[in-house]
Backbone as XML, in Angstrom:
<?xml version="1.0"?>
<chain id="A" units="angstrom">
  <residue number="1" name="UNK">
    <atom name="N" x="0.841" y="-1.171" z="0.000"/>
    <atom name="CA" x="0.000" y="0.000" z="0.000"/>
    <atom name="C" x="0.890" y="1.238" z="0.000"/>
  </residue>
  <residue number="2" name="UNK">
    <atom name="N" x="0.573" y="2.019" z="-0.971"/>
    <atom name="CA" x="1.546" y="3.320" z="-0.834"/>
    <atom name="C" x="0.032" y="4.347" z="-0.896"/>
  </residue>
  <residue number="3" name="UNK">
    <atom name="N" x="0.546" y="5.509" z="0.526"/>
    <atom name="CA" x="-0.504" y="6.790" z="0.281"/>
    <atom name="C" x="0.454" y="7.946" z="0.100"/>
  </residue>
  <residue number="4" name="UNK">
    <atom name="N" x="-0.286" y="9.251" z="-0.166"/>
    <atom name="CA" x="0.298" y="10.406" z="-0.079"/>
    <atom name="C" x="0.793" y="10.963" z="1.102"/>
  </residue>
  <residue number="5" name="UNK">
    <atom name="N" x="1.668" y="11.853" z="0.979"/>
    <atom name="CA" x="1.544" y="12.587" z="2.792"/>
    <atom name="C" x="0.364" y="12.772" z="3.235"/>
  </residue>
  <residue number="6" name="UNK">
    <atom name="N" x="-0.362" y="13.593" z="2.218"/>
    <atom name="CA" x="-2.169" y="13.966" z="1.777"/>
    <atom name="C" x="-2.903" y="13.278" z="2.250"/>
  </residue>
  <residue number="7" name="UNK">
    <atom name="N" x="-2.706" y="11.882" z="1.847"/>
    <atom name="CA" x="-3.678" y="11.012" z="2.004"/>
    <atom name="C" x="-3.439" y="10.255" z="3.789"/>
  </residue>
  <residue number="8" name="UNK">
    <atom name="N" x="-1.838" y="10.505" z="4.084"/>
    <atom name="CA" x="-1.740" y="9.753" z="5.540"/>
    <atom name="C" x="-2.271" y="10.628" z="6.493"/>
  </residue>
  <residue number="9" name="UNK">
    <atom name="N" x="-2.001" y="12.129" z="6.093"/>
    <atom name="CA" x="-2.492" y="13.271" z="6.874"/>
    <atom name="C" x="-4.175" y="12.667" z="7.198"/>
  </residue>
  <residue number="10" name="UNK">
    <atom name="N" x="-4.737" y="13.161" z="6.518"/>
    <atom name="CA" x="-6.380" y="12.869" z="6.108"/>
    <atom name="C" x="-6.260" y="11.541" z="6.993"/>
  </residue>
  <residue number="11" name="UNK">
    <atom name="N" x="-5.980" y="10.584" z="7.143"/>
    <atom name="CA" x="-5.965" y="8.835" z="7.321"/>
    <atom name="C" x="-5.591" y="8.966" z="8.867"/>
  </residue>
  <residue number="12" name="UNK">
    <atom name="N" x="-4.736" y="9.775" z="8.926"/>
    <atom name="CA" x="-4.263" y="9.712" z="10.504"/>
    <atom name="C" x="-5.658" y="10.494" z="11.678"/>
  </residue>
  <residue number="13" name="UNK">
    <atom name="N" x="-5.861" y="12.140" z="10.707"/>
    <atom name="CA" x="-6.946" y="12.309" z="11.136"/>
    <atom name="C" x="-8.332" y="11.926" z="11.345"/>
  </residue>
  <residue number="14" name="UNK">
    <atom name="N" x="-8.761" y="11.247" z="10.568"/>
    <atom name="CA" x="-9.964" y="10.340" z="10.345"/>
    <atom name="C" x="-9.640" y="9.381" z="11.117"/>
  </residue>
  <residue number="15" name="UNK">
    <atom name="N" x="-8.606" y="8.620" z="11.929"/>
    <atom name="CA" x="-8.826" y="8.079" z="12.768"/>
    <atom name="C" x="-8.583" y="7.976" z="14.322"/>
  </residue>
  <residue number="16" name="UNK">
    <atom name="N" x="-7.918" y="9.312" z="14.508"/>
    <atom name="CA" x="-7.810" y="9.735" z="15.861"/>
    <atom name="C" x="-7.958" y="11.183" z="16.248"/>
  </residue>
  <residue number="17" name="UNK">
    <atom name="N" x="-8.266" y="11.822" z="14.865"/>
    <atom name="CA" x="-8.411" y="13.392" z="15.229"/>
    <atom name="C" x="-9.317" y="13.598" z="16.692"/>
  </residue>
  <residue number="18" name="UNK">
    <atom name="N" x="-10.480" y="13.594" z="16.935"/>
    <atom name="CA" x="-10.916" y="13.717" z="18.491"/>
    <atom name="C" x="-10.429" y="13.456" z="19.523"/>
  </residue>
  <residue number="19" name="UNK">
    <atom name="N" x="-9.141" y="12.410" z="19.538"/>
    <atom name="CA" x="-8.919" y="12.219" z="20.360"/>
    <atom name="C" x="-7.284" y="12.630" z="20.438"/>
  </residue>
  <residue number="20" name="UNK">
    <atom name="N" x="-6.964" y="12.746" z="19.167"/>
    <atom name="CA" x="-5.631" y="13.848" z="19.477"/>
    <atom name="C" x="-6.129" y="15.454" z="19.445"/>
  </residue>
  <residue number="21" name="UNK">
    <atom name="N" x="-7.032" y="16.112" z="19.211"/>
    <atom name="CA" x="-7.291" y="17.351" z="19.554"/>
    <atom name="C" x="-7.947" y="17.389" z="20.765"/>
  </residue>
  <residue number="22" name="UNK">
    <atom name="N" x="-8.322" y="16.423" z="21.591"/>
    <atom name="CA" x="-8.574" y="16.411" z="22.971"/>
    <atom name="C" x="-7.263" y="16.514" z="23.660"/>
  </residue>
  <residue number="23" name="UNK">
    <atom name="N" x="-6.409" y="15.822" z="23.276"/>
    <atom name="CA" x="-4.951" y="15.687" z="23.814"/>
    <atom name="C" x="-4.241" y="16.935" z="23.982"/>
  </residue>
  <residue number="24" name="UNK">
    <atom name="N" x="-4.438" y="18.021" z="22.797"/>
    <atom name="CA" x="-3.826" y="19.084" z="22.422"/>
    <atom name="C" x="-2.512" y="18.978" z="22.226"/>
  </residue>
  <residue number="25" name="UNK">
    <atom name="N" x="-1.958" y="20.042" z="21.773"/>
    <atom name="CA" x="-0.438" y="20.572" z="21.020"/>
    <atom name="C" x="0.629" y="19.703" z="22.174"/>
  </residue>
  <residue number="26" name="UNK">
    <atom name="N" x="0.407" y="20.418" z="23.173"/>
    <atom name="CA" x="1.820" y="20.142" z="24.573"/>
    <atom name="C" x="1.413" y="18.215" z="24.632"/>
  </residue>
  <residue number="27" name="UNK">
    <atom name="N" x="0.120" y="17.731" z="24.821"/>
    <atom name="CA" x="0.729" y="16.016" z="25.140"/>
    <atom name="C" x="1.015" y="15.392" z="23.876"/>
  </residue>
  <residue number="28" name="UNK">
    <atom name="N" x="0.413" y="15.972" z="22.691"/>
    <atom name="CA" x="0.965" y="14.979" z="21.322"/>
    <atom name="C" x="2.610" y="15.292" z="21.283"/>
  </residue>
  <residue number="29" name="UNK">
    <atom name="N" x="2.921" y="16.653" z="21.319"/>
    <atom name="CA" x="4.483" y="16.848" z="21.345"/>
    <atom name="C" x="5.130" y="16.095" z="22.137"/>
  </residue>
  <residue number="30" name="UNK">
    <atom name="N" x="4.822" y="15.633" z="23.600"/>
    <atom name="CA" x="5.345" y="14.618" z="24.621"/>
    <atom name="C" x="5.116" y="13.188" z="23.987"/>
  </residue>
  <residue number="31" name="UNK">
    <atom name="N" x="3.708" y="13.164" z="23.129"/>
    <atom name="CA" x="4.362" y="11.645" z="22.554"/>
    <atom name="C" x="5.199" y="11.500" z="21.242"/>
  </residue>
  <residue number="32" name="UNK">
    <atom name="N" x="5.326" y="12.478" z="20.565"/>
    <atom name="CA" x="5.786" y="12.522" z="19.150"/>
    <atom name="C" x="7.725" y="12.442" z="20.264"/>
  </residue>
  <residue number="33" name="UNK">
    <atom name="N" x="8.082" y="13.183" z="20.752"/>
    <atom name="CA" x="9.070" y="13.014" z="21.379"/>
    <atom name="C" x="9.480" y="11.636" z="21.883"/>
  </residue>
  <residue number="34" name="UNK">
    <atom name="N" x="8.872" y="11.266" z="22.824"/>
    <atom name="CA" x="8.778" y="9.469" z="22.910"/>
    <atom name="C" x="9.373" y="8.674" z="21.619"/>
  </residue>
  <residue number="35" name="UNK">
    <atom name="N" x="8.562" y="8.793" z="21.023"/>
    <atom name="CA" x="8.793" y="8.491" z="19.885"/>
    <atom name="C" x="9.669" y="8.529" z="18.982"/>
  </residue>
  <residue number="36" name="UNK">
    <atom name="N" x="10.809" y="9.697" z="18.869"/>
    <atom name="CA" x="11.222" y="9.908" z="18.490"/>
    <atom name="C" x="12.813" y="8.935" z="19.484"/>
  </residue>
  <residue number="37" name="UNK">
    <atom name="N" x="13.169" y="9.459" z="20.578"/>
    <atom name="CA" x="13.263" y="8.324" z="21.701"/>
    <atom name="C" x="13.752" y="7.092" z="21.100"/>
  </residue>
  <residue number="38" name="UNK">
    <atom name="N" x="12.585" y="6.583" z="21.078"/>
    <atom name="CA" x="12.395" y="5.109" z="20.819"/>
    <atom name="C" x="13.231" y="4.622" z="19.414"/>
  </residue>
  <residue number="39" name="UNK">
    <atom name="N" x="12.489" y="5.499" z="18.519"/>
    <atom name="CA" x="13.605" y="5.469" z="17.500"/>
    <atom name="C" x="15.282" y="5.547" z="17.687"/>
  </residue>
  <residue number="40" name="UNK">
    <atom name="N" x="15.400" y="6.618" z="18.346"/>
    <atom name="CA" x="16.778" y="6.572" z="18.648"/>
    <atom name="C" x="17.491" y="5.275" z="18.985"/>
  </residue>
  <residue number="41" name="UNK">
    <atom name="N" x="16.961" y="4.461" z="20.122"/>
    <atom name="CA" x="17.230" y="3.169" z="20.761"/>
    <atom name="C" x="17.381" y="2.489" z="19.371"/>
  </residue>
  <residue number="42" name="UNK">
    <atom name="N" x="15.945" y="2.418" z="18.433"/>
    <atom name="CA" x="16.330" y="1.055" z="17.644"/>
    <atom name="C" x="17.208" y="1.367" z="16.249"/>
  </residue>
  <residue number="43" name="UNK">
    <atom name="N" x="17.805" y="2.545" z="16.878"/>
    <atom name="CA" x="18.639" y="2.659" z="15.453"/>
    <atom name="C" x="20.050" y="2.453" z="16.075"/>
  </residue>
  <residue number="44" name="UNK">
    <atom name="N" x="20.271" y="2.828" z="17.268"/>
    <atom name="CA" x="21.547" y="2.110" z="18.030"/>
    <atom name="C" x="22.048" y="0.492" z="17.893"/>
  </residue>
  <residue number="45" name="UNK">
    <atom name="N" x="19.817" y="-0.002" z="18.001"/>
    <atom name="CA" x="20.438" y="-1.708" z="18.333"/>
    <atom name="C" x="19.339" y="-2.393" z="18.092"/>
  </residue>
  <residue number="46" name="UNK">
    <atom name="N" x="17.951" y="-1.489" z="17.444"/>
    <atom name="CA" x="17.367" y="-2.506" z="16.819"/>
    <atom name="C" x="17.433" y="-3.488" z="15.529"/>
  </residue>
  <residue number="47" name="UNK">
    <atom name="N" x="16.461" y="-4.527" z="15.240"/>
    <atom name="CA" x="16.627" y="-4.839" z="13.802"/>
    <atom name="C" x="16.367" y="-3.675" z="13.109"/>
  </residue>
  <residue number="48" name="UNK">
    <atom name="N" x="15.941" y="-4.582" z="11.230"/>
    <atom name="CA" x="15.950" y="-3.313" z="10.433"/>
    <atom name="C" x="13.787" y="-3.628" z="10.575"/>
  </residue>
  <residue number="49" name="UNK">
    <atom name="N" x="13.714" y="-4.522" z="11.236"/>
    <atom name="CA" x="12.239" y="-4.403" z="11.391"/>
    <atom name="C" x="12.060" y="-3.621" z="12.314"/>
  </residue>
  <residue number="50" name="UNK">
    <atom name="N" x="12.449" y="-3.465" z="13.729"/>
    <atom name="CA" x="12.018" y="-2.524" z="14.788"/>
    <atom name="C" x="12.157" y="-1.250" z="14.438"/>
  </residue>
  <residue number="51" name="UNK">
    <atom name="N" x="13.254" y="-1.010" z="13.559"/>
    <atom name="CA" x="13.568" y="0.176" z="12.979"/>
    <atom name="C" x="12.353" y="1.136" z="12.055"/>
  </residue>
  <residue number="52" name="UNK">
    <atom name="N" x="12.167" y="0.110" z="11.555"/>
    <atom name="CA" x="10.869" y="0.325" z="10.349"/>
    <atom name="C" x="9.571" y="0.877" z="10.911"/>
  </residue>
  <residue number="53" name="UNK">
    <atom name="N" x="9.513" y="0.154" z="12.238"/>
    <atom name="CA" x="8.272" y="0.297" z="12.572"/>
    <atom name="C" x="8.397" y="1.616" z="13.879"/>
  </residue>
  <residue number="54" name="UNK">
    <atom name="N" x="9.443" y="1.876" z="14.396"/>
    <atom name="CA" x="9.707" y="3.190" z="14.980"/>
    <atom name="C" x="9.618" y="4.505" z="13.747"/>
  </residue>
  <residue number="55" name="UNK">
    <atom name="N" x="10.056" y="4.043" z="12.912"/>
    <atom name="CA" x="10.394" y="5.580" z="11.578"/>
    <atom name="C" x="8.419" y="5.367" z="11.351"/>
  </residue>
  <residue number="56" name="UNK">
    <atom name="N" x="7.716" y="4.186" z="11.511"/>
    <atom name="CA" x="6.529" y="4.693" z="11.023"/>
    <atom name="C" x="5.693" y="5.153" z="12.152"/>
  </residue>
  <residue number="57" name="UNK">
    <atom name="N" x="6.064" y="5.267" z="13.467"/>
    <atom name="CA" x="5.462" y="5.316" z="14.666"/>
    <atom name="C" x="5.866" y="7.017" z="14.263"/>
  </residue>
  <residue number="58" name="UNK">
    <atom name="N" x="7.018" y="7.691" z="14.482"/>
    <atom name="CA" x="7.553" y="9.149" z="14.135"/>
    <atom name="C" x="6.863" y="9.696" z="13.429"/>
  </residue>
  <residue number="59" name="UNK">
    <atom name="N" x="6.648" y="9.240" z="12.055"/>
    <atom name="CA" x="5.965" y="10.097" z="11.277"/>
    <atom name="C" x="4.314" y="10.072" z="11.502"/>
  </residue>
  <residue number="60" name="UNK">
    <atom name="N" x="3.733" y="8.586" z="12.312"/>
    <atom name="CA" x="2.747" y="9.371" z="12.482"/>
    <atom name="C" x="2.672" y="10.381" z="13.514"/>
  </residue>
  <residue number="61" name="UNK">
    <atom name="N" x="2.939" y="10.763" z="14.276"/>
    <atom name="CA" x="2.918" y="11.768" z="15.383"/>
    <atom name="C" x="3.266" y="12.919" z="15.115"/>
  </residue>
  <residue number="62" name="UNK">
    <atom name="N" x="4.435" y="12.857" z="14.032"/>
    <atom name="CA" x="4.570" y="14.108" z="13.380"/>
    <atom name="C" x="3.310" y="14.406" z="12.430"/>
  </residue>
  <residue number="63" name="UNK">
    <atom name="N" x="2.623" y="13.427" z="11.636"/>
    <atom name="CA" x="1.286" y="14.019" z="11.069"/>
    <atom name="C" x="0.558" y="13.964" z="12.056"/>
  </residue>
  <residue number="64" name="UNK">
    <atom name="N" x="0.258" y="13.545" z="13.065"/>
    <atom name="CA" x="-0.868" y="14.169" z="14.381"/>
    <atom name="C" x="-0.871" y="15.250" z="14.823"/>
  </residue>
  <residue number="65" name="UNK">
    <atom name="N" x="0.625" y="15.849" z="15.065"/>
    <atom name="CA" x="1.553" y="17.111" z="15.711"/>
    <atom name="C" x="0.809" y="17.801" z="15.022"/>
  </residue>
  <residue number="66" name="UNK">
    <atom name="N" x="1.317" y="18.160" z="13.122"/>
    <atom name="CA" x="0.685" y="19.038" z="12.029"/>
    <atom name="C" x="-0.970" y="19.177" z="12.284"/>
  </residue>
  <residue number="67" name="UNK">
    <atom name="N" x="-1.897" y="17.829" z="12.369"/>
    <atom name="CA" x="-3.124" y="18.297" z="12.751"/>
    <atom name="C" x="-3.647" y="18.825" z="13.659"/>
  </residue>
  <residue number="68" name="UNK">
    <atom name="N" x="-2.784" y="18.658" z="15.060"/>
    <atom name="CA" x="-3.181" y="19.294" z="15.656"/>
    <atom name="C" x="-3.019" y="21.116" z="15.899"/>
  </residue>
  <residue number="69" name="UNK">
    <atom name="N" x="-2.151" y="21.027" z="14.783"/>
    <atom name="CA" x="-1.666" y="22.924" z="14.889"/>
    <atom name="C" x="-1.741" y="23.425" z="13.480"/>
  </residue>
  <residue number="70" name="UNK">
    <atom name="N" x="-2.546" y="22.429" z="12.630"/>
    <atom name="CA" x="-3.796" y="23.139" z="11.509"/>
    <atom name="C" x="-2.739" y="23.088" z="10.620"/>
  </residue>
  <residue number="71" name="UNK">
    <atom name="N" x="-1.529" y="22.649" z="10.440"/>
    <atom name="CA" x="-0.735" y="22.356" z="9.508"/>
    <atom name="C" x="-0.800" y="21.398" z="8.649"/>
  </residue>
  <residue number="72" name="UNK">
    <atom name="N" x="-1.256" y="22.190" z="7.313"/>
    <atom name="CA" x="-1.245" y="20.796" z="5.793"/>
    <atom name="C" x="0.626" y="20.566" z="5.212"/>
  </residue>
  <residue number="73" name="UNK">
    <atom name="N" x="0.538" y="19.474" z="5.433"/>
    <atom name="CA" x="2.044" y="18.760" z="5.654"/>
    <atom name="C" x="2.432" y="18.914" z="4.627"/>
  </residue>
  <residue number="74" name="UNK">
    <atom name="N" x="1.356" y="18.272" z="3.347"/>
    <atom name="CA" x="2.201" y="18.368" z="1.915"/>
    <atom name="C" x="1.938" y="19.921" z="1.477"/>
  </residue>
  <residue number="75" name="UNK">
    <atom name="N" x="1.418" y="20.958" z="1.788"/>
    <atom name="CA" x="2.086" y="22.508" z="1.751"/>
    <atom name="C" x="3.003" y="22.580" z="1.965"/>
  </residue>
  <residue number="76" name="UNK">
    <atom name="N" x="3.070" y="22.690" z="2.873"/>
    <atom name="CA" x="4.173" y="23.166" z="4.122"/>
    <atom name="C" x="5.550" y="22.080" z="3.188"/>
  </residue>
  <residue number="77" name="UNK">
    <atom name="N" x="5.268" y="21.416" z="2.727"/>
    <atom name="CA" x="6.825" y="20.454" z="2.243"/>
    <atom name="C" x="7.026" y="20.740" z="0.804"/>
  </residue>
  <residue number="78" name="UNK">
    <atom name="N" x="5.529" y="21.134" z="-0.115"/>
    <atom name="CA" x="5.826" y="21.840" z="-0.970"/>
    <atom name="C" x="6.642" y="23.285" z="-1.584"/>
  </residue>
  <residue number="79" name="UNK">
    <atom name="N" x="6.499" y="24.041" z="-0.484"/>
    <atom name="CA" x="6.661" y="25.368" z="-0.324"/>
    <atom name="C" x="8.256" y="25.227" z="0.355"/>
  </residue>
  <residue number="80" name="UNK">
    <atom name="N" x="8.410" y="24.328" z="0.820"/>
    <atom name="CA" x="10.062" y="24.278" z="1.641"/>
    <atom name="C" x="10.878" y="23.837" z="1.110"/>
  </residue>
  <residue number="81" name="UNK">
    <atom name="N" x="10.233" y="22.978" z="-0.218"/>
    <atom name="CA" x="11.551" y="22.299" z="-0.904"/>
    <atom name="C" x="11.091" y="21.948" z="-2.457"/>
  </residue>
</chain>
């Protein structure tokens, strides 16, 4: 399955937006951080599977982060590069 940023944006929101805009900006940033974390660890000493699945844990939180602070991702990446 391959989606767009577009389409993961939209996908991520449609399935937790209420409950990450209940969360707000400051606790998604505390988990997108975690996360980020975690990654760190499995790039020290995980496989290339734990790895995989931390880089996809990151980016979603980073598209949760963007929804929650009204940021369209593929703009914002259009316009930057």
């Amino acid at each position: 399955m391959s989606l767009t940023l577009a389409q993961l944006q939209q996908r991520i929101r449609d399935l937790f937006g209420a409950k990450d805009a209940a969360r707000g900006i400051p606790g998604t940033f505390m988990w997108f951080a975690e996360e980020v974390g975690e990654l760190s660890a499995a790039l020290r000493g995980g496989t290339k599977d734990e790895q995989a699945l931390e880089f996809a844990d990151v980016l979603a939180w980073l598209v949760t982060l963007a929804n929650c602070a009204g940021i369209d991702l593929d703009d914002a990446v259009a316009k930057k590069y």
